[in-house]
Structures are given as C-alpha cells and as structure tokens.
N, CA, C and O atoms as CSV, one atom per row, in Angstrom:
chain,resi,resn,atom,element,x,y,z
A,1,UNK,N,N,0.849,-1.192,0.000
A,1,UNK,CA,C,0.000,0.000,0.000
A,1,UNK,C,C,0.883,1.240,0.000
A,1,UNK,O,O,1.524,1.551,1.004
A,2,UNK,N,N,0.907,1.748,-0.809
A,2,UNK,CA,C,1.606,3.472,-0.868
A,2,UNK,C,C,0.934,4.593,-0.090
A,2,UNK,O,O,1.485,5.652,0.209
A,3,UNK,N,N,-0.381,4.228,0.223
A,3,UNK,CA,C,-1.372,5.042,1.440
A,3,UNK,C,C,-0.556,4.727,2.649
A,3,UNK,O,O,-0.513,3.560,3.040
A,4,UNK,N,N,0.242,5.884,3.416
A,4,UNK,CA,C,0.222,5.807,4.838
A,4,UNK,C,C,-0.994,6.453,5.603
A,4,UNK,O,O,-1.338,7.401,4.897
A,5,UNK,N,N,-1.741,6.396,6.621
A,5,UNK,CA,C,-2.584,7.345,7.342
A,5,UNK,C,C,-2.614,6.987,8.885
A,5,UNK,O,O,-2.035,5.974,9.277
A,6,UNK,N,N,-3.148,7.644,9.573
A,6,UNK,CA,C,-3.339,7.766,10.473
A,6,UNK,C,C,-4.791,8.244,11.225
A,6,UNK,O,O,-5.227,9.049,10.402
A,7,UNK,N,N,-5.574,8.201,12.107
A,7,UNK,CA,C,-6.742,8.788,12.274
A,7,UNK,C,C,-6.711,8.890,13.828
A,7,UNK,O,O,-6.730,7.930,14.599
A,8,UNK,N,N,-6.655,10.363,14.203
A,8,UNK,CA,C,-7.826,10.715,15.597
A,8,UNK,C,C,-8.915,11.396,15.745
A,8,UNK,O,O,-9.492,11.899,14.780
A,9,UNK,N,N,-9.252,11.481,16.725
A,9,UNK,CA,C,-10.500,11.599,17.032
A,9,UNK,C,C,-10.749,12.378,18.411
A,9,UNK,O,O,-10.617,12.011,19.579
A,10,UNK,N,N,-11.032,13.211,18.018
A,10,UNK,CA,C,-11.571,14.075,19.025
A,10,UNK,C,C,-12.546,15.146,19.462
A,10,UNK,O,O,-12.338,16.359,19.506
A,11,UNK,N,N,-13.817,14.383,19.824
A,11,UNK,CA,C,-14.851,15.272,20.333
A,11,UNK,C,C,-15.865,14.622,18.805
A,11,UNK,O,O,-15.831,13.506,18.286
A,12,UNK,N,N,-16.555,15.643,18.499
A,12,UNK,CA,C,-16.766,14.965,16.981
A,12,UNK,C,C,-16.367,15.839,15.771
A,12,UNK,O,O,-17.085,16.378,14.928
A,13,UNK,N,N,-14.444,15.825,15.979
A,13,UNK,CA,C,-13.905,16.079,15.084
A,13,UNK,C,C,-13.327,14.725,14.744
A,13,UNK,O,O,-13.404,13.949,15.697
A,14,UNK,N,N,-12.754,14.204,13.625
A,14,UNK,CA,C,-12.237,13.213,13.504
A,14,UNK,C,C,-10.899,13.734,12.194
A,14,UNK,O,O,-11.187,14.197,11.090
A,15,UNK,N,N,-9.451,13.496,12.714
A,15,UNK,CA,C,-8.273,13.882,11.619
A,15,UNK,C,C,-7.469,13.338,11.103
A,15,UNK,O,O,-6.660,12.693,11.770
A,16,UNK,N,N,-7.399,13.385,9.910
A,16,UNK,CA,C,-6.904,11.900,9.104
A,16,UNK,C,C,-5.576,12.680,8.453
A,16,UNK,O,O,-5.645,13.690,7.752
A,17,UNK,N,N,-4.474,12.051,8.803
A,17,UNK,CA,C,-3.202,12.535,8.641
A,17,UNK,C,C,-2.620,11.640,7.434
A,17,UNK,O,O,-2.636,10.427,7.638
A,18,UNK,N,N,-2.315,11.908,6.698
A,18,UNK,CA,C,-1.983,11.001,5.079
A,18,UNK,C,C,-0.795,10.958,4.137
A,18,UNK,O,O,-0.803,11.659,3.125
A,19,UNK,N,N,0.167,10.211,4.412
A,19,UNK,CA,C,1.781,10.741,3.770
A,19,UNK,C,C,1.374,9.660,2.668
A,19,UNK,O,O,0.429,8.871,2.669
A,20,UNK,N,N,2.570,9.911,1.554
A,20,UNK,CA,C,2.305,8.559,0.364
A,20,UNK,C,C,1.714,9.376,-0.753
A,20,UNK,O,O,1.530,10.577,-0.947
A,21,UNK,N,N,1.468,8.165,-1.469
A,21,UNK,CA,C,0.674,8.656,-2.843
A,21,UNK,C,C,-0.318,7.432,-2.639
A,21,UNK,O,O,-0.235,6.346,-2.066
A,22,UNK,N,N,-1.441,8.198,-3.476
A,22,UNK,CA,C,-3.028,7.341,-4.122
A,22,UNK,C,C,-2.350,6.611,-5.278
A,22,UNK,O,O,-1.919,7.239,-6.245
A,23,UNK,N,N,-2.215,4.717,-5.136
A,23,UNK,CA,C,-1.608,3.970,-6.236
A,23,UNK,C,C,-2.602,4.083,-7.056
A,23,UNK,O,O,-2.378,4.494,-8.195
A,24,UNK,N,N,-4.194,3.669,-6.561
A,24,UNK,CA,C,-5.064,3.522,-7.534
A,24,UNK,C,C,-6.146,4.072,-7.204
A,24,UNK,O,O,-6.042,4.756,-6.186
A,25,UNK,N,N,-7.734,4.025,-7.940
A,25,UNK,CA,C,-8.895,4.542,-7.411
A,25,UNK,C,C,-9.492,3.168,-6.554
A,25,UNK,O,O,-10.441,3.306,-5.782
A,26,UNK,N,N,-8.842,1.841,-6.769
A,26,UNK,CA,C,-9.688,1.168,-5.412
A,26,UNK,C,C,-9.093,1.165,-4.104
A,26,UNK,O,O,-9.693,0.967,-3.048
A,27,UNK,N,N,-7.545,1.460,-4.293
A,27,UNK,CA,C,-6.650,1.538,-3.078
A,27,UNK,C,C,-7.221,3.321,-2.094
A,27,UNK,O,O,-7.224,3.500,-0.876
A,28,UNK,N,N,-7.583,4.227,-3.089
A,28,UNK,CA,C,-8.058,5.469,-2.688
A,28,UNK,C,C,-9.388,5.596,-2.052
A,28,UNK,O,O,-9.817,6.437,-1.262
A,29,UNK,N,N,-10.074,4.287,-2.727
A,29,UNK,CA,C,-11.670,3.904,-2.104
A,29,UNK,C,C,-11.766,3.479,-1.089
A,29,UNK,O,O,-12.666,3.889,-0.356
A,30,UNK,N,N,-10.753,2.361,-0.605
A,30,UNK,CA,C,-10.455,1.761,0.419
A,30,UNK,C,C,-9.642,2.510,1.718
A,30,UNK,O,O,-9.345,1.932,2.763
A,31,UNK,N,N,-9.495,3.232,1.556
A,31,UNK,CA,C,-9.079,4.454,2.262
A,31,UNK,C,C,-10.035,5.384,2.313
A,31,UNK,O,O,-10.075,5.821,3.464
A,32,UNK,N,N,-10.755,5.853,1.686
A,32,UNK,CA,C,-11.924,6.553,2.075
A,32,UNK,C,C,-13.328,6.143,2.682
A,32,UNK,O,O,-14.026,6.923,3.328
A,33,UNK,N,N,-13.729,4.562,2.344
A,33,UNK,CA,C,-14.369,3.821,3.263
A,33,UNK,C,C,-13.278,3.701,4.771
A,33,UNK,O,O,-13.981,4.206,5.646
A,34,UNK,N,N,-12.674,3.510,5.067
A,34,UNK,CA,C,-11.845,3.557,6.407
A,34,UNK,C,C,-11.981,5.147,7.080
A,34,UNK,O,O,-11.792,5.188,8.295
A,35,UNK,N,N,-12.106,5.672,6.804
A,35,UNK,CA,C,-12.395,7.141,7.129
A,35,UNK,C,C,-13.542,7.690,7.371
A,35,UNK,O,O,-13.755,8.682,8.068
A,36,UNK,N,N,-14.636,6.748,6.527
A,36,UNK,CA,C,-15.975,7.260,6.822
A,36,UNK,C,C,-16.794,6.474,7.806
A,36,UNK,O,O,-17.834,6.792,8.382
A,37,UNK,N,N,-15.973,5.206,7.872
A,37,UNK,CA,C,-16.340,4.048,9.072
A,37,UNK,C,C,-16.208,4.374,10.336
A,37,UNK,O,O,-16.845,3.975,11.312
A,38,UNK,N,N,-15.138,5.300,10.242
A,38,UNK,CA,C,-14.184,5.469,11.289
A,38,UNK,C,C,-15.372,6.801,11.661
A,38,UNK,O,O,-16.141,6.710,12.618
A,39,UNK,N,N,-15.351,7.662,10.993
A,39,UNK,CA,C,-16.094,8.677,11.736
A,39,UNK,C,C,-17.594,8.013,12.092
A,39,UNK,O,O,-17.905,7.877,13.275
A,40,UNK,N,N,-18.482,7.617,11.056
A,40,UNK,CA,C,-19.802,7.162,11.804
A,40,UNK,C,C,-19.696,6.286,13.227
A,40,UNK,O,O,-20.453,6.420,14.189
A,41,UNK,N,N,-18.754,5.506,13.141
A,41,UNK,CA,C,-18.603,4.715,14.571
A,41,UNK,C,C,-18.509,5.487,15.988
A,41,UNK,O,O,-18.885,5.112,17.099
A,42,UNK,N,N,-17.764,6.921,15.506
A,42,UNK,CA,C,-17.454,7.825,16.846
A,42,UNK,C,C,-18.391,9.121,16.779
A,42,UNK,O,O,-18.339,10.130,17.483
A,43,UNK,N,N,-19.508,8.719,15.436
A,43,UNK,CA,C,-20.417,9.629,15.238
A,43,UNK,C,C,-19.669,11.248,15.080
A,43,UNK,O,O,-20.182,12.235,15.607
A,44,UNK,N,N,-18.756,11.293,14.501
A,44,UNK,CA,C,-18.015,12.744,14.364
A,44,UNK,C,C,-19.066,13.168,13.115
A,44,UNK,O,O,-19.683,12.423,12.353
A,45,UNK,N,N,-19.041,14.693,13.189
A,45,UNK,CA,C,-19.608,15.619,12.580
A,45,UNK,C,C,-18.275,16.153,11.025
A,45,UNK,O,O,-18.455,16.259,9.812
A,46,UNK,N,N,-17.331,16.307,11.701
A,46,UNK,CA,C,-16.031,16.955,11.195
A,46,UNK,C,C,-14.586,16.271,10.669
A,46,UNK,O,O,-13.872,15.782,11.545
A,47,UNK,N,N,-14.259,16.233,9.676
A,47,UNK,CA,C,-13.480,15.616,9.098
A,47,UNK,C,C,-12.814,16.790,8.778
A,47,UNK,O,O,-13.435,17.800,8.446
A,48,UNK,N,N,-11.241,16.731,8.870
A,48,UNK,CA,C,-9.661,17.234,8.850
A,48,UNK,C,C,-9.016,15.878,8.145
A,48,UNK,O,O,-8.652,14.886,8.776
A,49,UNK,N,N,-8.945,16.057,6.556
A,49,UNK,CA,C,-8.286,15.403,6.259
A,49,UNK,C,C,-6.747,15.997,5.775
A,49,UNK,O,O,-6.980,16.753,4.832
A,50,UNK,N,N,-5.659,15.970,5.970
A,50,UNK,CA,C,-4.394,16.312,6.034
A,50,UNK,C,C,-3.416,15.403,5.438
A,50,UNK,O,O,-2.830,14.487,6.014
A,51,UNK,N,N,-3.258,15.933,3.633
A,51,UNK,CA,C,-2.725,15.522,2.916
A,51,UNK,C,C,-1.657,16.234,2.379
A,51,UNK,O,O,-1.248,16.007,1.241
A,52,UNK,N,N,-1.091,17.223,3.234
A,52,UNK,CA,C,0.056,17.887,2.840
A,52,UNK,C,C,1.403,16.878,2.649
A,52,UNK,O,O,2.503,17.224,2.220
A,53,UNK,N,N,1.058,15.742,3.023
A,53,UNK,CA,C,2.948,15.464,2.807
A,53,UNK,C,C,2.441,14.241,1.536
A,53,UNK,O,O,3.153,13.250,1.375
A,54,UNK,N,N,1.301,14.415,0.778
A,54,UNK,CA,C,0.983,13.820,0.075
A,54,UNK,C,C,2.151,13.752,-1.373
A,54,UNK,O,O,2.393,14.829,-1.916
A,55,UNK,N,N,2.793,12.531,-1.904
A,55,UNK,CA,C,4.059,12.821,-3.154
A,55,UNK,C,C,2.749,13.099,-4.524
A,55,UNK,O,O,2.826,13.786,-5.543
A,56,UNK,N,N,1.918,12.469,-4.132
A,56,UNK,CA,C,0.489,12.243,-5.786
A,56,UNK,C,C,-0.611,11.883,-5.225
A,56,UNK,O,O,-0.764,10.930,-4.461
A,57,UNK,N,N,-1.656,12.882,-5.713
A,57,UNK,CA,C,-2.822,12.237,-5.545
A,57,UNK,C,C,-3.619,11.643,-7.049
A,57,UNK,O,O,-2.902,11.818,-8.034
A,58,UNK,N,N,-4.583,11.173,-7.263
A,58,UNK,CA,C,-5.383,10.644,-8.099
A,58,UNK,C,C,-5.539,11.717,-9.290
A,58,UNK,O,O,-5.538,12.935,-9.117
A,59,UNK,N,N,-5.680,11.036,-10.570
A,59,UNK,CA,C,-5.543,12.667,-11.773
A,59,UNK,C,C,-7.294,12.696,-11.329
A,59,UNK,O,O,-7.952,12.226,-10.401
A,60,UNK,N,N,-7.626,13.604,-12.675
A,60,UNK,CA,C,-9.133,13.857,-12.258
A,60,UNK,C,C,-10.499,12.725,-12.606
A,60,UNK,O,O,-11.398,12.357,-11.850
A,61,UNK,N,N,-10.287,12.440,-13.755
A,61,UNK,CA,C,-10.809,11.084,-13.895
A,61,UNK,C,C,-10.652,10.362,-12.626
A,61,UNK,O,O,-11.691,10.185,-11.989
A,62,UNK,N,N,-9.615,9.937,-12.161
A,62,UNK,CA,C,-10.026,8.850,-11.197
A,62,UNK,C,C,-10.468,9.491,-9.413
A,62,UNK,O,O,-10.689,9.015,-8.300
A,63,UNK,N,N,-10.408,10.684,-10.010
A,63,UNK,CA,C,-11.005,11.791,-8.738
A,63,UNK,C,C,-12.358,11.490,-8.559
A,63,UNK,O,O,-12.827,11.114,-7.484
A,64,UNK,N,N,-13.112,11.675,-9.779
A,64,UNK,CA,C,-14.244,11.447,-10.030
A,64,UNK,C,C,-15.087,10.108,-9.954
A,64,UNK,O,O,-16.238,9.921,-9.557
A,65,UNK,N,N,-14.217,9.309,-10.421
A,65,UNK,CA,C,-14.598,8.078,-10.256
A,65,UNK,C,C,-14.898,7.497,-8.270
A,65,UNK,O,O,-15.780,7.182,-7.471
A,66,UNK,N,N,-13.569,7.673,-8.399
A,66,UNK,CA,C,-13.546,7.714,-6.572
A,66,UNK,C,C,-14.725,8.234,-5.213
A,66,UNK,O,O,-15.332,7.818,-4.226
A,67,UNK,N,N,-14.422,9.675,-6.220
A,67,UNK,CA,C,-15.682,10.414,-5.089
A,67,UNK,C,C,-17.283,9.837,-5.517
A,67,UNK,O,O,-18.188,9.644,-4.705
A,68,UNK,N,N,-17.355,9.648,-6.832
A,68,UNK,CA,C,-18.760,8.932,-6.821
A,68,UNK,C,C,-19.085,7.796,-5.945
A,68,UNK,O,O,-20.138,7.766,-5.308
A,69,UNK,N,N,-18.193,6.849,-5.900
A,69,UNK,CA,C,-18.555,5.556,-4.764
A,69,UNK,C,C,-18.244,6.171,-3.565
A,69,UNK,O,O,-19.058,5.916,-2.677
A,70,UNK,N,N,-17.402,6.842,-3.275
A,70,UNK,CA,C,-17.407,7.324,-1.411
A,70,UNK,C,C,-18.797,8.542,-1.112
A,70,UNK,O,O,-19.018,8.872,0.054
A,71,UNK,N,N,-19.536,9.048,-2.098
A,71,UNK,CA,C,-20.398,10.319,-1.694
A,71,UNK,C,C,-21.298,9.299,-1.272
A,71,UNK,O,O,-21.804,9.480,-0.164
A,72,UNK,N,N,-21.706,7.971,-2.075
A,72,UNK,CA,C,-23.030,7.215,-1.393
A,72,UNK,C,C,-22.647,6.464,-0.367
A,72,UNK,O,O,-23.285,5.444,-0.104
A,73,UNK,N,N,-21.758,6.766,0.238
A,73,UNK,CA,C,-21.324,5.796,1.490
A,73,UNK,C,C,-21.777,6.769,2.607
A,73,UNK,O,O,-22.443,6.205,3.475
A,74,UNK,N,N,-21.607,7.896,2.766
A,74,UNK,CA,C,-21.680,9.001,3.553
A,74,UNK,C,C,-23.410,8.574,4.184
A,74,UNK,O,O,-24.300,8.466,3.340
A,75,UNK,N,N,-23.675,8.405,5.369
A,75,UNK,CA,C,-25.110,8.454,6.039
A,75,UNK,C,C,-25.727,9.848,6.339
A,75,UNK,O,O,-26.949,9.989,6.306
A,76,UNK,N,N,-24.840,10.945,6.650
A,76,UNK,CA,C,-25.287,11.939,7.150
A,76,UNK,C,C,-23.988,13.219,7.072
A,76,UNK,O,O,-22.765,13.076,7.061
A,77,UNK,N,N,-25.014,14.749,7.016
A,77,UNK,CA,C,-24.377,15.573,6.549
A,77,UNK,C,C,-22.631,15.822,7.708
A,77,UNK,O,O,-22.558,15.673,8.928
A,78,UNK,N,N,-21.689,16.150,6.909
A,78,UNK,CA,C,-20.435,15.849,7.554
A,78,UNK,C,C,-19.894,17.498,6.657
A,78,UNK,O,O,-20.232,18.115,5.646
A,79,UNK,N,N,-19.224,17.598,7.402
A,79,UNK,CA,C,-18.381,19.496,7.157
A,79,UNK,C,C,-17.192,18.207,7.082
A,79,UNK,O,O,-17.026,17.331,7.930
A,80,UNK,N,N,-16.196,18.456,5.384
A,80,UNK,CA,C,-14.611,17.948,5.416
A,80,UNK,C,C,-14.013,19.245,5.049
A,80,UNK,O,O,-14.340,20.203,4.348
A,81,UNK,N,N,-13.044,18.922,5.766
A,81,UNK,CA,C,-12.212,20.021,5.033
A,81,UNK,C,C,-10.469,18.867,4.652
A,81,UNK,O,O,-9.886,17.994,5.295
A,82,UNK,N,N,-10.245,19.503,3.362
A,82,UNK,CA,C,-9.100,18.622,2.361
A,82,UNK,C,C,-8.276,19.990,2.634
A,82,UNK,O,O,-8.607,21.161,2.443
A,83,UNK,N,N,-6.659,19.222,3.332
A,83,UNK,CA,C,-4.920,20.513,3.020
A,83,UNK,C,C,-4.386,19.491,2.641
A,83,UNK,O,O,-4.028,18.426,3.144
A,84,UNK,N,N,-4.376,20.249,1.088
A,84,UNK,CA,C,-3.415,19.348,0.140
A,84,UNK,C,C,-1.956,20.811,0.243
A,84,UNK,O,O,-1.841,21.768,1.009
A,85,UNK,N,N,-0.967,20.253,-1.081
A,85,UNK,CA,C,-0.208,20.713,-1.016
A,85,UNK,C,C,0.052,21.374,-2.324
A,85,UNK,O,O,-0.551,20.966,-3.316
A,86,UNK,N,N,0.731,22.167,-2.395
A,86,UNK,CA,C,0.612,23.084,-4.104
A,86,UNK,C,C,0.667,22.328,-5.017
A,86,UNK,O,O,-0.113,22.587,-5.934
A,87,UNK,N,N,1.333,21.421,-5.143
A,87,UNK,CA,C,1.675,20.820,-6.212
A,87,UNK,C,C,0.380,19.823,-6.599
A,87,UNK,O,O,0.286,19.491,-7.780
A,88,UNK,N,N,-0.625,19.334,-5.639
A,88,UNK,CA,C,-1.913,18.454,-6.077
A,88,UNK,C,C,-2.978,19.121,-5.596
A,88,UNK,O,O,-3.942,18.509,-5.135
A,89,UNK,N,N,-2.920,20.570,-5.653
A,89,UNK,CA,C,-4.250,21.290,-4.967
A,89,UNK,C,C,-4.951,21.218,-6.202
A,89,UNK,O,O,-6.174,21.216,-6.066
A,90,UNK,N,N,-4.393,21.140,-7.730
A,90,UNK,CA,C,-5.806,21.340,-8.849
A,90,UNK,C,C,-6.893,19.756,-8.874
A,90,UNK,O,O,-8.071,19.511,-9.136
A,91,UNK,N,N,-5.467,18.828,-8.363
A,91,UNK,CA,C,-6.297,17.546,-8.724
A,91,UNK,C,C,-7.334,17.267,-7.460
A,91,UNK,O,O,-8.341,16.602,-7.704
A,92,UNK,N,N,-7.144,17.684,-6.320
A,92,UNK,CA,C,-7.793,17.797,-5.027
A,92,UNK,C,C,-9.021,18.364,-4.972
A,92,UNK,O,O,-9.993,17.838,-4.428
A,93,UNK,N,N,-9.014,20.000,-5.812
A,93,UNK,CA,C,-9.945,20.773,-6.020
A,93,UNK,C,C,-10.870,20.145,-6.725
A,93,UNK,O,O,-12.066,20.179,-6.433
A,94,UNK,N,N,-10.310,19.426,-7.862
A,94,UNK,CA,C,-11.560,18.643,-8.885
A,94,UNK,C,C,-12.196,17.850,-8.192
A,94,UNK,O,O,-13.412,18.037,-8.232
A,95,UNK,N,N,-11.794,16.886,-7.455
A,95,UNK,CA,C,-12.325,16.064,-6.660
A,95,UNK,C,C,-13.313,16.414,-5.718
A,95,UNK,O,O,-14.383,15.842,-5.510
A,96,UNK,N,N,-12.790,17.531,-5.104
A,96,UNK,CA,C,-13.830,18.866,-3.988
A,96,UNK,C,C,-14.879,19.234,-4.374
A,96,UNK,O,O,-15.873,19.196,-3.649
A,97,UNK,N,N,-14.910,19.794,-5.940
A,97,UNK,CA,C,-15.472,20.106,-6.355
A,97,UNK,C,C,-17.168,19.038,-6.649
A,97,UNK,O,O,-18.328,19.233,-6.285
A,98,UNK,N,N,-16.513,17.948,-7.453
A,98,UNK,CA,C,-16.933,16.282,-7.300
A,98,UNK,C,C,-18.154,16.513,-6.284
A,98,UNK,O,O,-19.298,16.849,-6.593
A,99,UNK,N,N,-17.701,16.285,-5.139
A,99,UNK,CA,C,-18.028,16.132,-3.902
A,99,UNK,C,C,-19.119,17.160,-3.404
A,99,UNK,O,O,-20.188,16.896,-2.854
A,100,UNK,N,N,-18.588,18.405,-3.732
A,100,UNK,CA,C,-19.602,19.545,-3.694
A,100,UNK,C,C,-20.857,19.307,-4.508
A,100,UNK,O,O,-21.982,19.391,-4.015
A,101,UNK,N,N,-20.627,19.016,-5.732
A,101,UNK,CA,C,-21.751,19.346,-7.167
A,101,UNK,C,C,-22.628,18.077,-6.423
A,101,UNK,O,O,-23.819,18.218,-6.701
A,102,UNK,N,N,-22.383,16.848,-5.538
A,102,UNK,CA,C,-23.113,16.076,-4.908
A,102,UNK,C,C,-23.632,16.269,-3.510
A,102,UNK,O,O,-23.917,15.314,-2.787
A,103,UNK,N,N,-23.741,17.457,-3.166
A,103,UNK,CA,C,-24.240,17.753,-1.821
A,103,UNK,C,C,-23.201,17.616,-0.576
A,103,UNK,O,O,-23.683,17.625,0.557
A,104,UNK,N,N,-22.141,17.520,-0.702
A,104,UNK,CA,C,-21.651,17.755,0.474
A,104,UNK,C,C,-20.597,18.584,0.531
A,104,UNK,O,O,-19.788,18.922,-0.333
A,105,UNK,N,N,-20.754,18.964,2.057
A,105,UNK,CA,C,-19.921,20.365,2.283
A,105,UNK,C,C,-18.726,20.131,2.552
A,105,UNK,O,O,-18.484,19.579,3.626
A,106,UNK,N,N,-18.127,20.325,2.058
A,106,UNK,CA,C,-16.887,20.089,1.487
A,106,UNK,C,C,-15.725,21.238,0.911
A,106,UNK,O,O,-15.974,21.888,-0.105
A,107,UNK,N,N,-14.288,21.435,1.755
A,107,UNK,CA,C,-13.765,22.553,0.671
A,107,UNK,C,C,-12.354,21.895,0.669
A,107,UNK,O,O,-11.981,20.958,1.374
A,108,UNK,N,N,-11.430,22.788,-0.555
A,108,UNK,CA,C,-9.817,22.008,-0.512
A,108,UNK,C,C,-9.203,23.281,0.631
A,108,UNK,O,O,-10.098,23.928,1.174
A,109,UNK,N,N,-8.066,23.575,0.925
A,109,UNK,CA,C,-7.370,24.268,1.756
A,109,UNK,C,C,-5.700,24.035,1.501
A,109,UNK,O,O,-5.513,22.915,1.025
A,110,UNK,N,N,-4.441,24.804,1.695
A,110,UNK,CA,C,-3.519,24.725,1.686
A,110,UNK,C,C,-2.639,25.305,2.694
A,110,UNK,O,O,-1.515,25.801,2.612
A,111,UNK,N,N,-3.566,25.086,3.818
A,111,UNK,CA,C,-3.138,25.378,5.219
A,111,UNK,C,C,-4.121,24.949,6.167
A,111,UNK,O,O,-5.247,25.412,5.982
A,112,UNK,N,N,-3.954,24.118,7.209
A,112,UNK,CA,C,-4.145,23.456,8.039
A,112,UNK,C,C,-5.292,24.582,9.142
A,112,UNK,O,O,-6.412,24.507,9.645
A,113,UNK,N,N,-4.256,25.475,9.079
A,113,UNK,CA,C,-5.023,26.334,10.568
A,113,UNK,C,C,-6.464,27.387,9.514
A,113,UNK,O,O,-7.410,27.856,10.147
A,114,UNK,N,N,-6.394,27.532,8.403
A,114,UNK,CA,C,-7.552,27.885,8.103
A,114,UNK,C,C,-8.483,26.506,7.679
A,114,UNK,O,O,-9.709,26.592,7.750
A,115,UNK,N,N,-7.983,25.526,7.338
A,115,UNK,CA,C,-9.157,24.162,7.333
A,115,UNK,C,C,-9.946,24.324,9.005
A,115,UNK,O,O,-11.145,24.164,9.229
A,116,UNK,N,N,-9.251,24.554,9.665
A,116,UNK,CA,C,-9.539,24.245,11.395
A,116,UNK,C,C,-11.023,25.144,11.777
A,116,UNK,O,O,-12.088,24.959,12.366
A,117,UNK,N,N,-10.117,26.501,10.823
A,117,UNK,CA,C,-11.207,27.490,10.876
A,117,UNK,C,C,-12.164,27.704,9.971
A,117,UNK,O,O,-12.666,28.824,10.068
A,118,UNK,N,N,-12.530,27.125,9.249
A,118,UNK,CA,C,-13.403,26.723,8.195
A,118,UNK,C,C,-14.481,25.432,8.969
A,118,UNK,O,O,-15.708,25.328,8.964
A,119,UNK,N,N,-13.509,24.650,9.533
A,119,UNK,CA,C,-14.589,23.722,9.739
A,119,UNK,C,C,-15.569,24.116,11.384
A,119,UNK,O,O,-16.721,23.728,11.576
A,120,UNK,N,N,-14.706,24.990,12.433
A,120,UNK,CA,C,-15.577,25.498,13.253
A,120,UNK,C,C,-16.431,26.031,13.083
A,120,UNK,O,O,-17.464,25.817,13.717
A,121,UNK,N,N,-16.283,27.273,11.806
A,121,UNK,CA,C,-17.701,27.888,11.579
A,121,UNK,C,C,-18.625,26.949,10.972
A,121,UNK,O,O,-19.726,27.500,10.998
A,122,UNK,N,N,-18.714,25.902,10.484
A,122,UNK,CA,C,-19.618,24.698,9.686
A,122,UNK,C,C,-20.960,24.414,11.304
A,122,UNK,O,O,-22.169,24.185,11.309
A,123,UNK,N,N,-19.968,24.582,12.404
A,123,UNK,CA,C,-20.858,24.327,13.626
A,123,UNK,C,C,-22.381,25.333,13.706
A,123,UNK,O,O,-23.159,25.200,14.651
C-alpha cells in the first residue's frame, strides 16, 4: 500500500493525517471507506483530512470516479475540510469540487489552521 494514514478523534472532530501517494482509485476507495467508518462509529460531525505530505494524488478522472462511490457511502451531513499541497491542490480541487456538485460540504485548503477554521464555523 503506498497510502500511509493515520486517524484521531476528538470530540466529533475526527483527523486523518496522510503521507504517500493514491496507487489507484480502489486503493483510494479503500481508504476513504476507512475514514468514513471510522467517523460514523465515533459519530463525528467533522473531518480534517491532512494531505500535505501527500508525493500524488489521483488525476481527475479517477477523482471522479472515486468520489462517486465514497459520496453514497456518507449516512449523514459531515463538514470535510481537504490541506493538500501546491503541487496536487488542482487535482484535489476537482475532486472537492466532485463532492460539492453532490451535496456535500466540502472545501480544498492549503493550510491546516484555516481548514480548522473553516470547519468550526460549519458548527
């Protein structure tokens, strides 16, 4: 697996810390079901996903592909906020975007402490 991650949890924030690259769109699926399991189980509201030390993420095609099977997994409305890094913020954004045009609130970010503050006001 080229996905490293990590996940805590706190309060019903839940923050998914992510080094590596996305090999494929089922290895990227499978990682995004783990994330959404992970929050309904601790019932979190808030997702901090933190992909800055990310080397590649997914081009846009398989952005798309991806976010279509993870948007119907989602049970209930969830505030994410995505910090990618300059170099994969366009392919991130498409994906955001993805995600948005399907109802959920959702934005990309390229700094951590305004994702933080983005997702408090969602409260």
């Amino acid at each position: 697996m080229a996905l490293n991650f990590t996940i805590d949890i706190d309060g019903d924030l839940l923050t998914v810390t992510t080094s590596g690259f996305d090999e494929n769109v089922d290895e990227a699926i499978a990682y995004g079901q783990s994330v959404i399991k992970s929050c309904v189980e601790n019932q979190c509201k808030y997702i901090l996903v933190n992909e800055s030390e990310m080397t590649a993420v997914l081009d846009k095609v398989s952005q798309y592909e991806m976010v279509r099977h993870l948007v119907s997994l989602v049970p209930y409305d969830l505030s994410i906020a995505f910090v990618v890094n300059e170099e994969n913020h366009e392919d991130a954004a498409f994906g955001v975007l993805v995600a948005g045009n399907r109802g959920m609130n959702i934005k990309v970010f390229m700094d951590v402490d305004e994702a933080r503050e983005w997702l408090q006001q969602q409260s």
